[in-house]
C-alpha positions in Angstrom: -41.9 -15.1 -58.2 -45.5 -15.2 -57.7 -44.7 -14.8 -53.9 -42.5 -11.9 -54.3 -44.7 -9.8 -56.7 -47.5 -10.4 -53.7 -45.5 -9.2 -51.2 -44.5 -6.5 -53.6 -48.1 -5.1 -54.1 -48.6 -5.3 -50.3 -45.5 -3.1 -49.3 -46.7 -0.6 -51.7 -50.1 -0.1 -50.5 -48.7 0.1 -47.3 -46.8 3.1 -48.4 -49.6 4.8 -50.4 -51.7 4.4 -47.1 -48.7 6.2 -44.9 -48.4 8.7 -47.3 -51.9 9.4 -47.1 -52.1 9.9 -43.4 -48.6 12.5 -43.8 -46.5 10.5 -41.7 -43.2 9.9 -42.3 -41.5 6.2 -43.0 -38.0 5.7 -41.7 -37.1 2.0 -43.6 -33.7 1.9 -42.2 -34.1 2.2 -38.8 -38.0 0.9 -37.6 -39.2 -0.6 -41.1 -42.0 -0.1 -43.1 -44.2 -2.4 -40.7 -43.7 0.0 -37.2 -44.7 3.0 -39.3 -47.8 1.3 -40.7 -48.9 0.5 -36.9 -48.9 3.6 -36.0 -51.2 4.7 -38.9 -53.5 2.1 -37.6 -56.0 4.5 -35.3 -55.8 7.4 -38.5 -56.3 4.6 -41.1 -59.7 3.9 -38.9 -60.5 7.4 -39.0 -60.1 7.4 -42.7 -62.4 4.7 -43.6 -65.7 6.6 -42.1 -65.2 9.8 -43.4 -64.4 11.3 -46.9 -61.3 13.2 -47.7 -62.6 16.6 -47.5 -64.2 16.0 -43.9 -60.9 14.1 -42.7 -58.9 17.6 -43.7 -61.4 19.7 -42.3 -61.1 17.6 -39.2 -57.2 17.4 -38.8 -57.1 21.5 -39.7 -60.0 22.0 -36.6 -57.2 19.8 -34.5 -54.5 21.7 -35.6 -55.5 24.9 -35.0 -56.6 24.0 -31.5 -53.5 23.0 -30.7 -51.6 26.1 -32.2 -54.7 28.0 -29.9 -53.5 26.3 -27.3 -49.7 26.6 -27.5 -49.9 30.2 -28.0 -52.2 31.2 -25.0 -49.0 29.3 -23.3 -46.1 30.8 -25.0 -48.6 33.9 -24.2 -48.9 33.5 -20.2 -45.3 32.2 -20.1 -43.9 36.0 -21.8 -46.0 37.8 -19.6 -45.0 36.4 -16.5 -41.0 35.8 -17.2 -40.6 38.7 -19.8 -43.9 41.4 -19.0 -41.7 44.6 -21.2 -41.1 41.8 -24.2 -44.3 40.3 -24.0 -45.8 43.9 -24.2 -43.4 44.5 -27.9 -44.8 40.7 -28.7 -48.8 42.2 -28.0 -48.2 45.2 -30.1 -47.0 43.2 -33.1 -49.6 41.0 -32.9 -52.4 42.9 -32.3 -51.2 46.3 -33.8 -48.6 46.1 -36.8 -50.5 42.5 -38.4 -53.8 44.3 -38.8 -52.1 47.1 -39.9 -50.4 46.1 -42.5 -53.4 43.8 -44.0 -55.4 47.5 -44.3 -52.5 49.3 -45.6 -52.0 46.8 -48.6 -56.0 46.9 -48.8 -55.7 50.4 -49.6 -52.3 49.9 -51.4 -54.5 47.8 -53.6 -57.2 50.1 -53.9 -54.9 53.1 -54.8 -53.0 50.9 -57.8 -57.1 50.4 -59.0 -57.6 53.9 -59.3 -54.5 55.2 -60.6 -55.4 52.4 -63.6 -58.8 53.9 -63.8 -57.3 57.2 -64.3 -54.6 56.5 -67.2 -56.4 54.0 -69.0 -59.9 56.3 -69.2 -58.3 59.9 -68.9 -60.2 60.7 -65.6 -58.7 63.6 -63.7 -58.3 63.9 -60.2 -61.1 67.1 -59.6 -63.5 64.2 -61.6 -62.7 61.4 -59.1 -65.5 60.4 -56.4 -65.1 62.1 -53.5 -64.1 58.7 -51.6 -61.6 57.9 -54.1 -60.1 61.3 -54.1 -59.9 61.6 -50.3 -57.9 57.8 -50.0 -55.4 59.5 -52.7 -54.9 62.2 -50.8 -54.7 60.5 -47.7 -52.6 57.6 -49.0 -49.7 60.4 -50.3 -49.4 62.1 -47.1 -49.1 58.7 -45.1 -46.7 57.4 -47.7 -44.6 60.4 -47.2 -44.8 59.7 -43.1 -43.5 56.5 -43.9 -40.4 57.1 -45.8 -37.7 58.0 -42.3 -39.1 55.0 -40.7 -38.5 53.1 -44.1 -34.8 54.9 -44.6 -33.3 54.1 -40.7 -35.0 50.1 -41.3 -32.3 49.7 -44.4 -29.2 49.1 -42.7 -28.7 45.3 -41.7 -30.1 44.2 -38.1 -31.8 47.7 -37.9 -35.0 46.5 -37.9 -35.1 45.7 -34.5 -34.0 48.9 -33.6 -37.1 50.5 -35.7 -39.9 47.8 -34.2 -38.2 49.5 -30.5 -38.7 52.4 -32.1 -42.4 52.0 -33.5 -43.1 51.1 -30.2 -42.0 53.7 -27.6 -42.8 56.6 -30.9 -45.7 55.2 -32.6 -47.7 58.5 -32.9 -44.4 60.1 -34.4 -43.5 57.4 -37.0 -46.6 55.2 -37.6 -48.9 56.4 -39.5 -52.7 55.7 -38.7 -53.0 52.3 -40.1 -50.9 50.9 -36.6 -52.8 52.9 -34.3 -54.6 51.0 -31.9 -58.5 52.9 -31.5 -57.3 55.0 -28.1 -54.4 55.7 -29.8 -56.3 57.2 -33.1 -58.7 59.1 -30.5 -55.2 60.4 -28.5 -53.1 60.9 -31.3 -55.5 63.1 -33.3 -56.2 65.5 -29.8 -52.2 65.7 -29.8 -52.0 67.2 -33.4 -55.0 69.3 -33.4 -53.7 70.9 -30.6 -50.0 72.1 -32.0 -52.7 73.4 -35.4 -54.6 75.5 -32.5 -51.6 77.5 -31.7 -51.8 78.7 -34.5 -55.3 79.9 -34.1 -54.2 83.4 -32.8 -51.1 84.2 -35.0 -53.2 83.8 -38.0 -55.8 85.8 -36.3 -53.5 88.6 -35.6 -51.8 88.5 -39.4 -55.4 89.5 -40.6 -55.8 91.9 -38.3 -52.0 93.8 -39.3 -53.2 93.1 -43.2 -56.5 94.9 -42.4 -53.8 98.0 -42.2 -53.1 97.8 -45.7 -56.8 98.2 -47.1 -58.3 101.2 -48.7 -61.6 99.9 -48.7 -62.8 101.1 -45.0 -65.5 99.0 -45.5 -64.2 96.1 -46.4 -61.3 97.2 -43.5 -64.3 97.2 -41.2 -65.8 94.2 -42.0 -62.8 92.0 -41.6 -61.8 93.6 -38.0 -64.8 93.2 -37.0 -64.8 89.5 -38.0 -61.2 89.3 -36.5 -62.6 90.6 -33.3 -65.8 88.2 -32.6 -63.6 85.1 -32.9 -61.0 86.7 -30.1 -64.1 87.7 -28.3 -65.0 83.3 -28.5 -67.9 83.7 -31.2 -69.0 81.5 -34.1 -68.9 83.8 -37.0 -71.9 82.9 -39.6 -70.9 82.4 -43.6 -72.6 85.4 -44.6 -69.8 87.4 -42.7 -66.8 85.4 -43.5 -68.1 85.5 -47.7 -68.3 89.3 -47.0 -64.9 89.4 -47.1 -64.1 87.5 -49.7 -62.4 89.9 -52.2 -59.6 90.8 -50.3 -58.4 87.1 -50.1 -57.9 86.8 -54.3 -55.3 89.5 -54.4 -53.2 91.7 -52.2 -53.0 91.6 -49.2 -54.0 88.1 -48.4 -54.0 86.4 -51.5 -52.4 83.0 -51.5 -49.5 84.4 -53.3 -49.4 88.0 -52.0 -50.3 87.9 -48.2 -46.6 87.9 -46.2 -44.5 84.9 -45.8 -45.1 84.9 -42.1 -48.7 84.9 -42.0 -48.3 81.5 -44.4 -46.1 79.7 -42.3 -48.6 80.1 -39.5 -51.1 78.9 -42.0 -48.9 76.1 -42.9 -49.5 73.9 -39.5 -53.1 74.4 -40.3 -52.4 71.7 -42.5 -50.0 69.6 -41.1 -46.7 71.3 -43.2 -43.7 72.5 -42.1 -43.0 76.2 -42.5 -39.3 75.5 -42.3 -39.1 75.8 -45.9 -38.3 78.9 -48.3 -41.3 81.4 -48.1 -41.4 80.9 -51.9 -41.6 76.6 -51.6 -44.0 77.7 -48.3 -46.5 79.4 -50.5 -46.3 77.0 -53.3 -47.5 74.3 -50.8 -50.4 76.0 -49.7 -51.8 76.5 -53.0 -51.2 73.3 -54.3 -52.9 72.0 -50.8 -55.6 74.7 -50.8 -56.8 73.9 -54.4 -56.3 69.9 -53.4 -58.8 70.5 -50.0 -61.0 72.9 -52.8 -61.7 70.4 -55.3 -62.5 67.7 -52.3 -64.7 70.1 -51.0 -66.4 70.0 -54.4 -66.4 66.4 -54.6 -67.9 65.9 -51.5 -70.9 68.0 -52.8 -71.7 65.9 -55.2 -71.5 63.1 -52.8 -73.6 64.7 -50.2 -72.5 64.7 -46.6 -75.2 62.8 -45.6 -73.8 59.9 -47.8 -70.9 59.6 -45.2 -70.5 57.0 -42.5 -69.5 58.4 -38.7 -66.0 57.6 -39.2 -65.8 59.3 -42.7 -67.5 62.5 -41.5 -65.5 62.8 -38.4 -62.9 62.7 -40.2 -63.6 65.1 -42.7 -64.3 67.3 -40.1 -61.0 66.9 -39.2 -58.9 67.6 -42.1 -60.6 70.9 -42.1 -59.9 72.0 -39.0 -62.0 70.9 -36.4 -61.3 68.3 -33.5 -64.0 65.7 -34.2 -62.7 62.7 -32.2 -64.7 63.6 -28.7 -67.2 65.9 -30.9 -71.1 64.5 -31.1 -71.8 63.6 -34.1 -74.6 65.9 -34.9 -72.0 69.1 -34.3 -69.9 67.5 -36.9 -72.6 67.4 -39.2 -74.1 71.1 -39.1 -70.3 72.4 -38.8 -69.8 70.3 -42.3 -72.7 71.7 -43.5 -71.4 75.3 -42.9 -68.2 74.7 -44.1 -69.6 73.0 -47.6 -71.9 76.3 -47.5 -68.6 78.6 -47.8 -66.8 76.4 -49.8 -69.3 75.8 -52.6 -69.2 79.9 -53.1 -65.8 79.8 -53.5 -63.3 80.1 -56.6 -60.5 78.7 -56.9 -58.7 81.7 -56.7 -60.3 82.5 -53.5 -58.1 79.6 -52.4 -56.7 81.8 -49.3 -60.4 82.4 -47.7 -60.6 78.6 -47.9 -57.2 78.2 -45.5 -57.8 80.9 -43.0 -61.7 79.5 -42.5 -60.2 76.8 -40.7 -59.5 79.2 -38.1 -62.4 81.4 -38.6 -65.0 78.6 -38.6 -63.3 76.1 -36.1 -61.5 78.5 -33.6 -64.8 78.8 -31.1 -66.7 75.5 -32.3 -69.2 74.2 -30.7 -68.6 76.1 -27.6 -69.3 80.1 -28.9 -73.0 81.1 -30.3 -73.6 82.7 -33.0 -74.4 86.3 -33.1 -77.6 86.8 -35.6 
């Protein structure tokens, strides 16, 4: 008895030293004995270092070997497979990344819609940071519902990653954008908003028709005419004309239905709506970019980092991805100039000035 219970004791701490080195017995075919020989060289390793430092050891192995595997699996696609292996790249490098920052800001948005029910903050009170990720966290929500619709079906989701690759500009939105591609991208859309430049430009100048004022009449041709003409127009003469953009004829809710839906691209919205749903938009949007405007005063636009002032150069109008940076700051500074005069039922002045003070910038001079 005393023979067995020995032997016992032995076979157990046998196992317990197997099962510490994660290897697996097989008793039925090679015996416990086979299984504790080859835990021999890790049982060695075991007895000079401490737990924590034998982990940290075998992780630093295994992930040199995973290293390793992959840069093979790697070379192997792009030789035998180089249109796969390209899909492969972009998922790795591209749609990973990006969905680690859009949970990030997923995260973020949950925080400060909390914020706002539990203390009763409204948006206009929000930081201007906070306010701008709302905003910009709607929009690209809204981007992402057709790709999110075509992915239900079953097995369609390989059709969408084909998809996201050969249309990423149309149906990614800019958290799986590569940096060339934010920089390309951006020149793409500000480009369909500057055709729009001169339609908008030529509805104020048929509108100017229906003012009895003659000098306000004056003043607003003239202003239409120095931006055909390729000058910067200073605030002073943009705020000169103010009055007229509260009521009729350009008003947000009285100027015509077409010169809001050439407005509308302005701002990245369709105008193939109802001219009624069309004008509705704008003012929500125009009050939205108003009270951001405001927000950002408080802030100060010196507060901002490069990428956060390039793009809030953008959202308002002016192509900021190839722009030097000290441009983008004066033409902020000028556009927080006219803003800050504004009310907000001036809203109308605020959406043509994306025209008026982007249409020739940086390239016209100012006429003093």
């Amino acid at each position: 008895m005393s023979n067995m219970a020995l032997s016992c004791s032995s076979l157990c701490s046998h196992l317990s030293l197997i099962r510490l080195c994660g290897l697996r017995t097989n008793i039925i075919n090679n015996g416990v004995y086979s299984s504790y020989m080859s835990c021999q060289p890790r049982l060695t390793l075991c007895r000079y270092y401490s737990s924590s430092k034998a982990r940290r050891g075998v992780g630093r192995y295994v992930a040199t070997k995973l290293q390793k595997a992959n840069s093979k699996y790697e070379a192997f696609l792009k030789k035998r497979f180089p249109r796969f292996f390209q899909l492969y790249h972009t998922f790795v490098e591209v749609l990973i990344p990006g969905f680690k920052l859009l949970y990030q800001d997923a995260k973020a948005v949950w925080r400060i819609k909390a914020k706002m029910s539990t203390s009763g903050v409204q948006y206009k009170d929000l930081p201007y940071r906070e306010m701008e990720m709302l905003r910009q966290f709607r929009r690209d929500m809204i981007k992402a519902i057709p790709l999110v619709v075509i992915s239900i079906p079953p097995f369609a989701n390989y059709l969408v990653f084909v998809l996201m690759y050969f249309f990423p500009r149309q149906l990614l939105i800019p958290h799986f954008w590569t940096p060339s591609q934010q920089v390309e991208f951006k020149g793409v859309y500000h480009s369909f908003r500057a055709q729009h430049h001169w339609p908008v430009l030529k509805g104020l100048e048929n509108s100017s028709h229906q003012i009895k004022d003659r000098q306000l009449q004056g003043r607003l041709r003239d202003l239409c005419t120095k931006i055909q003409n390729g000058v910067n127009p200073k605030v002073s003469e943009i705020l000169a004309v103010r009055s007229l953009f509260s009521g009729h004829p350009l008003g947000v809710k009285r100027m015509s239905t077409q010169q809001m839906r050439h407005i509308s691209p302005l701002l990245f919205l369709t105008p193939r709506l109802p001219g009624f749903v069309v004008g509705q938009r704008l003012n929500s949007h125009g009050l939205e970019l108003l009270q951001l405007d405001r927000a950002l005063s408080r802030l100060g636009p010196n507060q901002l980092s490069e990428a956060e002032l390039r793009q809030a150069c953008y959202v308002r109008g002016l192509n900021s991805t190839r722009m030097d940076i000290n441009q983008c700051r004066e033409w902020l500074s000028q556009w927080l100039q006219m803003s800050s005069s504004l009310k907000e039922s001036e809203v109308s002045l605020l959406l043509h000035s994306i025209v008026l003070l982007s249409a020739n910038y940086p390239k016209g001079s100012s006429r003093h």
